[in-house]
C-alpha positions in Angstrom: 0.0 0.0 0.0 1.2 3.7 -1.0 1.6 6.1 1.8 0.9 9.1 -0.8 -1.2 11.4 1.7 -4.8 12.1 -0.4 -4.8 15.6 0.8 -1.6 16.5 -0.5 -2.0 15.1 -3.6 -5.6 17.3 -4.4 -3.8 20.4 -2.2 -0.8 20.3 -5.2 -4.2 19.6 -8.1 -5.9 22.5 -7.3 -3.0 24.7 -7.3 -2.0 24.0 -10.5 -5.2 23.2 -12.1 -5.6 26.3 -14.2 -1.6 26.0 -15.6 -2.9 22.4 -16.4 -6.1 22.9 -17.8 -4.1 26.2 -20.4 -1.9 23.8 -21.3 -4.0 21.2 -22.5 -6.4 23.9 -24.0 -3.4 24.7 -26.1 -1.9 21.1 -27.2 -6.0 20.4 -28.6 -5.1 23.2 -30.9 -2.9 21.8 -32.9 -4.7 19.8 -35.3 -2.7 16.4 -34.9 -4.8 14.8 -37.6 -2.7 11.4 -38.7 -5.1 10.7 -41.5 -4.8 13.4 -43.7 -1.5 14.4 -45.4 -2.5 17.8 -45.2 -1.7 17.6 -41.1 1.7 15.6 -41.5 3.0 19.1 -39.8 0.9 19.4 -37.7 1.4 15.7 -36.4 5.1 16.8 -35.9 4.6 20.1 -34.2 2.2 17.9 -31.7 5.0 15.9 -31.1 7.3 18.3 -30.7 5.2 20.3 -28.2 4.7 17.1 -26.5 8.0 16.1 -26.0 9.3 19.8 -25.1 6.0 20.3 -22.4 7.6 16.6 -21.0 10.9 17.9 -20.9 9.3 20.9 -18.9 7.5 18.7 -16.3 10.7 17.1 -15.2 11.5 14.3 -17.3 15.0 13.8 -18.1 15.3 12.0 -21.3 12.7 13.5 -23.7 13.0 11.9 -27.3 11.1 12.2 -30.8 11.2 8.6 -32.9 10.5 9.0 -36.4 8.8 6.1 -38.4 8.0 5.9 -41.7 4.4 7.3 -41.2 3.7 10.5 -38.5 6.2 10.8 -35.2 5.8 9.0 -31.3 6.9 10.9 -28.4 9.6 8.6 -25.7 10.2 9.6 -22.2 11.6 8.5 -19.0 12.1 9.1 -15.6 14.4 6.8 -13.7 13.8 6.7 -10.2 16.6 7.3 -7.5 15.6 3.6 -6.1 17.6 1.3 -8.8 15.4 -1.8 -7.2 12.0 0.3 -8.9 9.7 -1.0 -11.1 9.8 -0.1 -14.2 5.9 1.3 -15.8 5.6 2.0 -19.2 2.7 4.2 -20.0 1.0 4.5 -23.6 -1.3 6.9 -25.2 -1.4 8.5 -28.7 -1.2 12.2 -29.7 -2.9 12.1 -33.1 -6.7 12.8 -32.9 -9.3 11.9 -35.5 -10.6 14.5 -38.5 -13.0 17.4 -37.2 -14.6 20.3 -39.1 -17.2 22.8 -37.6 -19.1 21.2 -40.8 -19.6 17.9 -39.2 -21.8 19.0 -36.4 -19.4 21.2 -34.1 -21.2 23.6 -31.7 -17.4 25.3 -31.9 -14.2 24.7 -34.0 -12.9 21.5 -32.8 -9.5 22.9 -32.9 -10.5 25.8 -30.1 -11.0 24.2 -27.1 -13.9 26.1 -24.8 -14.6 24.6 -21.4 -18.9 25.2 -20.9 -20.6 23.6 -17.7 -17.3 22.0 -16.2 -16.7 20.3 -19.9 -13.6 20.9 -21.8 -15.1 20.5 -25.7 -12.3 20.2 -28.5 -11.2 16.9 -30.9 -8.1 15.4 -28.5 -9.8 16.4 -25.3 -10.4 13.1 -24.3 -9.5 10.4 -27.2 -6.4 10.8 -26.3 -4.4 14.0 -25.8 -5.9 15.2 -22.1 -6.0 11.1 -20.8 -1.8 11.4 -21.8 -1.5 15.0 -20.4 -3.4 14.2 -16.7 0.2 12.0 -16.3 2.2 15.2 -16.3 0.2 16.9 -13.3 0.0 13.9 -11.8 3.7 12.5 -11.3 4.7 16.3 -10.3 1.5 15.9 -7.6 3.5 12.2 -6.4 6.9 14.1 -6.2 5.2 17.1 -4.4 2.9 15.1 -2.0 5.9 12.6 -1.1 8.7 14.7 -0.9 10.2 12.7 -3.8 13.3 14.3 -6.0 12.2 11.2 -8.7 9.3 8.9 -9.2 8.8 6.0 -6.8 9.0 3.5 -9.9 11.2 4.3 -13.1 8.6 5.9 -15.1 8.5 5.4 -19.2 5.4 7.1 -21.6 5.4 6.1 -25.2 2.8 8.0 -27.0 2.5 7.1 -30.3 1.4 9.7 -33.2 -1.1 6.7 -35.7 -3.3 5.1 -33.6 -6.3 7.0 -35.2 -5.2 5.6 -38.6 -4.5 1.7 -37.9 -0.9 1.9 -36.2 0.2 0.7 -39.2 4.0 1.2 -37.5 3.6 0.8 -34.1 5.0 -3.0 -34.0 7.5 -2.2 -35.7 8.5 0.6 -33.8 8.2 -1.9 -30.8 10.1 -4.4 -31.8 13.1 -2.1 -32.9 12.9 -0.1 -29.6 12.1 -3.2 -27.6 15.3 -2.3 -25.5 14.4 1.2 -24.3 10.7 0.2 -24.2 11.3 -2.9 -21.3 8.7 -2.8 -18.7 7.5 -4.5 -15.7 4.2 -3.5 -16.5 2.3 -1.4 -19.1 -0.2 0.8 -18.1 -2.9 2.2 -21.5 -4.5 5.5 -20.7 -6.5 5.2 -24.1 -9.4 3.9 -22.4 -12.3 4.9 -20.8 -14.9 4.2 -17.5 -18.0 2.8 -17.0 -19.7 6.2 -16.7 -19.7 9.6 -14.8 -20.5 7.7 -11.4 -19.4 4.0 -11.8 -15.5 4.3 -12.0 -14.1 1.3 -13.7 -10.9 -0.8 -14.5 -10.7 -2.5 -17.7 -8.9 -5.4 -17.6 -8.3 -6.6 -21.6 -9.1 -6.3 -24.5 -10.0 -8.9 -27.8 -7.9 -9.5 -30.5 -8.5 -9.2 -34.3 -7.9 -11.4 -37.3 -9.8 -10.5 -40.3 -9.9 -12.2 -43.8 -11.4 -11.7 -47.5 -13.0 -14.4 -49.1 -12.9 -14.2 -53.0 -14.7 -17.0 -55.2 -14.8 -17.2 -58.8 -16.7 -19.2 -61.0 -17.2 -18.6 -64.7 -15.0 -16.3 -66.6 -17.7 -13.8 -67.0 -21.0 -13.3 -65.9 -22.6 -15.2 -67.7 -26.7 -16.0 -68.5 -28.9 -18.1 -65.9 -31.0 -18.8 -68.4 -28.8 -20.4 -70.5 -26.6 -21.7 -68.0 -28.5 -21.6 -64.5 -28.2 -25.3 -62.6 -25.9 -26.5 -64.6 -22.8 -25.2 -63.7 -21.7 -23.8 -59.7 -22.9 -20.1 -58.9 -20.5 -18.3 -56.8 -22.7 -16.2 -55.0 -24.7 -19.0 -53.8 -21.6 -21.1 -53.0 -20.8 -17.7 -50.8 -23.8 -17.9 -49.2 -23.9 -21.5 -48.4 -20.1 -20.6 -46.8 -21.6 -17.5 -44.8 -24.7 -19.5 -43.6 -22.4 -22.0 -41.9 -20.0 -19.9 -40.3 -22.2 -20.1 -36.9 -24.8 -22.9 -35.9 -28.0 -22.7 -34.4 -26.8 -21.7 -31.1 -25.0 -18.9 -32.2 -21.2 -20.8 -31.9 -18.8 -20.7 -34.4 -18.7 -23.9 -36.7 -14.5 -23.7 -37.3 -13.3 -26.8 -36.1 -10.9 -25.2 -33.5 -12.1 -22.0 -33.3 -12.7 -22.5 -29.1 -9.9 -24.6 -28.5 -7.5 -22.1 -26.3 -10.2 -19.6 -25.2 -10.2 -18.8 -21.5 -13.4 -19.0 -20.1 -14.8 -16.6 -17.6 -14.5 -17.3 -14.0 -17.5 -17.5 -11.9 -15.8 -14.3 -9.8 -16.0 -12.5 -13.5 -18.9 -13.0 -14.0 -20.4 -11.6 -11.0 -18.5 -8.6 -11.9 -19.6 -7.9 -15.0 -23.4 -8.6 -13.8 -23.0 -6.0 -10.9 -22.3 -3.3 -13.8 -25.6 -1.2 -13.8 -26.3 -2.2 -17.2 -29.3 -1.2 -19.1 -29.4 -3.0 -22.1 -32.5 -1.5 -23.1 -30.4 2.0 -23.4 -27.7 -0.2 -25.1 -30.1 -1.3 -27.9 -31.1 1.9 -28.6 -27.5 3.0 -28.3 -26.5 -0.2 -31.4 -30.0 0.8 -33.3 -30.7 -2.6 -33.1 -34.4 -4.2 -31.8 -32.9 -7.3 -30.7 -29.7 -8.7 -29.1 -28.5 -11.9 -30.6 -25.1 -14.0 -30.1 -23.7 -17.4 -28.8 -26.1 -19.1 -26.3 -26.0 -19.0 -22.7 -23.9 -16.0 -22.3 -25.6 -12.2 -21.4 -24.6 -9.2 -23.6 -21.8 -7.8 -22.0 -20.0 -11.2 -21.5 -20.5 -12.3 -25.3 -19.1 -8.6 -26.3 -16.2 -8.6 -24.0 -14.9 -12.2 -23.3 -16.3 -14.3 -26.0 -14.8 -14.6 -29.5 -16.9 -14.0 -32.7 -17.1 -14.1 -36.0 -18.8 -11.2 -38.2 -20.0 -10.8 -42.0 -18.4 -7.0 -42.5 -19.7 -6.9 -46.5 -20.7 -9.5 -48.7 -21.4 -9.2 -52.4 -22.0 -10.6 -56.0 -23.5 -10.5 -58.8 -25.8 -7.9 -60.3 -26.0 -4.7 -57.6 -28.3 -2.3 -59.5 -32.1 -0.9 -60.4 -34.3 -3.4 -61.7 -33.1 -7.5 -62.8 -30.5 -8.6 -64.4 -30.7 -12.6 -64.9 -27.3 -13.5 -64.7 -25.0 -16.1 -62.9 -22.2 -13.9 -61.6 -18.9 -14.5 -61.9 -17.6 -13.7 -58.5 -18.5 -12.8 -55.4 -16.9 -11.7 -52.5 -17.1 -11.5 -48.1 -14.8 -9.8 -45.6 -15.2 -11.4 -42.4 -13.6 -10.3 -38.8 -13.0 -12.7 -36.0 -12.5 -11.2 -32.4 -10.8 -13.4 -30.2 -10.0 -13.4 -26.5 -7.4 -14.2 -24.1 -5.9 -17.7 -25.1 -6.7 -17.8 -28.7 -3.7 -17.4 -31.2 -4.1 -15.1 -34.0 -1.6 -17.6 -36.0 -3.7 -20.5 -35.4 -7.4 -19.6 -36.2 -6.0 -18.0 -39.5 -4.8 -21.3 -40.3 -8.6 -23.0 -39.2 -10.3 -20.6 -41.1 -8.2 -20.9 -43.8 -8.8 -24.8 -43.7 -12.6 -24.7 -43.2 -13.4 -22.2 -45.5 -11.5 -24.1 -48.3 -14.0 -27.3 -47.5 -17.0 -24.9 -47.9 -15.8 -24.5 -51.9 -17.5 -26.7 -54.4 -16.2 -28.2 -57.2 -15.7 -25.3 -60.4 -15.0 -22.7 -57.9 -11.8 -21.3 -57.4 -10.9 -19.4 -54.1 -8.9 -16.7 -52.6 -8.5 -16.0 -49.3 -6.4 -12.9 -47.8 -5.6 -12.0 -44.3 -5.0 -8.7 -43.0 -2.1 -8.8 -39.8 -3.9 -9.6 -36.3 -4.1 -8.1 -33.0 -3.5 -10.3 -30.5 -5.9 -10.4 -27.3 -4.8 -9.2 -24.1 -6.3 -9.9 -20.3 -5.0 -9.4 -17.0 -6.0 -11.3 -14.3 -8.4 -9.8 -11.8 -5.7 -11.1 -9.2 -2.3 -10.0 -10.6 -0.8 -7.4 -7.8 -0.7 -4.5 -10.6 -4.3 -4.4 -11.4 -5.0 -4.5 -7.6 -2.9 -1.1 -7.6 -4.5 0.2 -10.3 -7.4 0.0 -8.3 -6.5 1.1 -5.3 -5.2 4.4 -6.7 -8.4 4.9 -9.0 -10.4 3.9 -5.7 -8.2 6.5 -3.4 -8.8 9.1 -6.0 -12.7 8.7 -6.6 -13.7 7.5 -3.1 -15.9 4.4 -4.3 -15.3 0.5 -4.8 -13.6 0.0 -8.1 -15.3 -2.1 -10.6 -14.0 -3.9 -13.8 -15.0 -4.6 -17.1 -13.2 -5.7 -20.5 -12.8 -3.7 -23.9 -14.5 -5.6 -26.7 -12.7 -4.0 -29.1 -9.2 -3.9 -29.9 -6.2 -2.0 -30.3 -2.2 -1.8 -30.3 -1.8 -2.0 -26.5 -1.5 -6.2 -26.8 1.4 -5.5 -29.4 3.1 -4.2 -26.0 2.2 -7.3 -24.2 3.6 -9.5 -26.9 6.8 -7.8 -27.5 7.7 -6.9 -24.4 6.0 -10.0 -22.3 4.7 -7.2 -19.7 1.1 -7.5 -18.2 -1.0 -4.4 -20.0 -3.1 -2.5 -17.8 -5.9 0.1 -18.8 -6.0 3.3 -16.6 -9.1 5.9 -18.1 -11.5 8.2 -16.7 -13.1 8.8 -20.4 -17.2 8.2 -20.3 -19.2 7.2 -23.3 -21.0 10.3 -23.4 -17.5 12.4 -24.4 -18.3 11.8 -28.0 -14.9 10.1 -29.1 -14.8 10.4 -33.3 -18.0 12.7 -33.4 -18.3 15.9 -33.3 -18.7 17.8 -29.7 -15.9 15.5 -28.4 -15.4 16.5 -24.3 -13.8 16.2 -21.4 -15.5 16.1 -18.4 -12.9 18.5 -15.8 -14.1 16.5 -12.9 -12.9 13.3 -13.9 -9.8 14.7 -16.0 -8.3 15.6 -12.4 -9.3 12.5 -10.8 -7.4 10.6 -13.9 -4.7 13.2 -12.3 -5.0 12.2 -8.8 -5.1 8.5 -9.9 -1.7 8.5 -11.1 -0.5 10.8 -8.2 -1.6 8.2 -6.1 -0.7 4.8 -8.6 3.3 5.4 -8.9 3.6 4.6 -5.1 1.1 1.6 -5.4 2.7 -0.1 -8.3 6.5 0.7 -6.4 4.8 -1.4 -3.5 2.9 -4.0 -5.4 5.7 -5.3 -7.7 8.3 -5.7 -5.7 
């Protein structure tokens, strides 16, 4: 347990809340936009003001790595106790497209704070969930009487996760060495909501695939040549309509081999989340849920693997008929995957299975895209306990848990670097992340601040 004293920690916060909040108000105006060419500057000068406003806060080493695509910020912190942990902390700088066209009350790119709400693109995917680490490791030192951080403190903040981080692996891989961690904590993430503060705990993986079938050279006339020689877009069909069984399981031989299934303690967790799926439904536009059998909503979307039709198509597409037997057709599947499964290995079973779903006459080509790997850290691994206890010091409530059913480059970390990944966010679902309107809320900004104030001395305790 840290001994960081709480009122200390919230004395140094308010002092320098203002200087904090100006500061971030300032990085959201630089439009760090990795998808568009036109903002390849910008992405640098975000770096660059990044890694200076770092330099400023007290880290020592303060470094800008190139890739081939946009820039990621490196710092460190060693701490004066060479028996520390070492915590690596990731975020990204770039921030998604925004135009006052889209739907903006304001320019994204001018941050105003309205009714204790910071609005701007950045200001809370990701820009101020990175920036609450700089007020909060100078509130540790402050509240401890600490000349360095009680564990050697690392931040990677990359500047493409808004456009795929198409170079982040590698950029792990070949900074592996300078990267090494004991643990990994994500600040990319979000909560619950405004009054259920949460800990997520993993996140799926990702393996996606394109399924290409050909039959006749041309399209050709049914008339003429209908049942009597293999259709392609009914031989997709056929394929798509056994992908999952009556129970709502995927048919690959395989698929379930190495999943790890929820514990009874997980599952009470996620049941005690005040969920409303109701809300959720109207949330997905949908006027039903659906999914594998004998699992509720939130544990099939966050701790189940799937397997999801993304586009399908063949064959004539416009107004009116056109009585033809096409010549190809075509389906881009995803399949998430959770904690266990390799993204190697159920490539290689769908591969295998969807080549027995061809007929005879049609010939096939299938094309993966590179996985994610799935990442989970167990409810009772010391880390996530601090985690926790910090977020629980901060917010003054029991800490709950959850799981990400998405996925993202944080388990690239955990595979190159063999460190547990941990998810540290105060975000809520109503901040708008990718629309327009995107918000902070200030309250929870600082207590993502007093978190990590709090969290240095935890994890210092926990991991030794």
């Amino acid at each position: 347990m840290s001994d960081t004293p709480d009122s200390a920690v919230r004395t140094y916060i308010e002092q320098h809340r203002t200087a904090f909040l100006d500061d971030l108000a300032e990085w959201l105006r630089i439009p760090s936009v990795s998808a568009q060419p036109e903002h390849d500057g910008d992405v640098r000068k975000s770096a660059e003001w990044l890694s200076a406003k770092l330099a400023e806060t007290g880290f020592p080493v303060t470094e800008i790595w190139g890739t081939p695509g946009a820039p990621a910020v490196f710092a460190e912190w060693p701490s004066d106790d060479p028996d520390a942990p070492v915590v690596l902390v990731y975020g990204h700088h770039d921030v998604q497209p925004a135009a006052r066209e889209d739907g903006w009350d304001t320019d994204p790119f001018e941050p105003v704070i309205r009714d204790g709400r910071m609005y701007g693109r950045g200001a809370a995917d990701d820009k101020g969930q990175v920036f609450f680490h700089t007020l909060g490791v100078r509130a540790h030192l402050a509240a401890t009487g600490r000349g360095t951080p009680a564990v050697h403190l690392k931040l990677l903040v990359e500047g493409e996760e808004e456009s795929g981080s198409p170079h982040f692996r590698e950029l792990a891989e070949q900074r592996a060495d300078r990267l090494a961690a004991d643990v990994v904590i994500v600040s990319d993430t979000g909560m619950w909501d405004e009054n259920t503060p949460t800990v997520c705990t993993g996140m799926r993986g990702l393996a996606e695939c394109e399924i290409e079938l050909h039959g006749p050279g041309q399209d050709i006339h049914s008339g003429s040549f209908g049942g009597a020689v293999p259709n392609p877009a009914t031989a997709l069909a056929r394929l798509v309509a056994a992908l999952h069984d009556t129970e709502g399981r995927v048919t690959v031989p395989g698929f379930y081999d190495d999943v790890a299934e929820l514990t009874d303690t997980e599952r009470a967790l996620f049941a005690a989340l005040p969920f409303d799926e109701t809300a959720w439904l109207r949330t997905a536009g949908s006027r039903a849920t659906a999914g594998e059998a004998g699992y509720s909503t939130l544990e099939r979307v966050w701790a189940r693997p799937t397997a999801e039709v993304n586009g399908i198509g063949g064959g004539y597409q416009g107004a009116g008929s056109k009585t033809v037997i096409p010549a190809s057709a075509l389906v881009k599947l995803s399949f998430r995957l959770v904690a266990g499964q390799d993204p190697d290995r159920i490539q290689d079973a769908v591969r295998t299975w969807a080549e027995k779903q061809v007929p005879a006459g049609i010939r096939h080509r299938i094309t993966f895209a590179p996985a994610t790997r799935p990442c989970l850290t167990p409810l009772d691994h010391p880390a996530l306990q601090a985690v926790a206890r910090a977020m629980g010091k901060a917010f003054g409530k029991k800490i709950l848990f959850t799981r990400e059913g998405g996925s993202g480059p944080a388990a690239d970390l955990q595979d190159v670097l063999g460190a547990p990944v941990l998810f540290l966010g105060i975000s809520v679902p109503s901040d708008g992340w990718h629309g327009p309107n995107e918000k902070v809320e200030l309250d929870l900004l600082l207590k993502g601040v007093e978190t990590t104030a709090h969290l240095w001395g935890e994890l210092s305790a926990a991991l030794r």
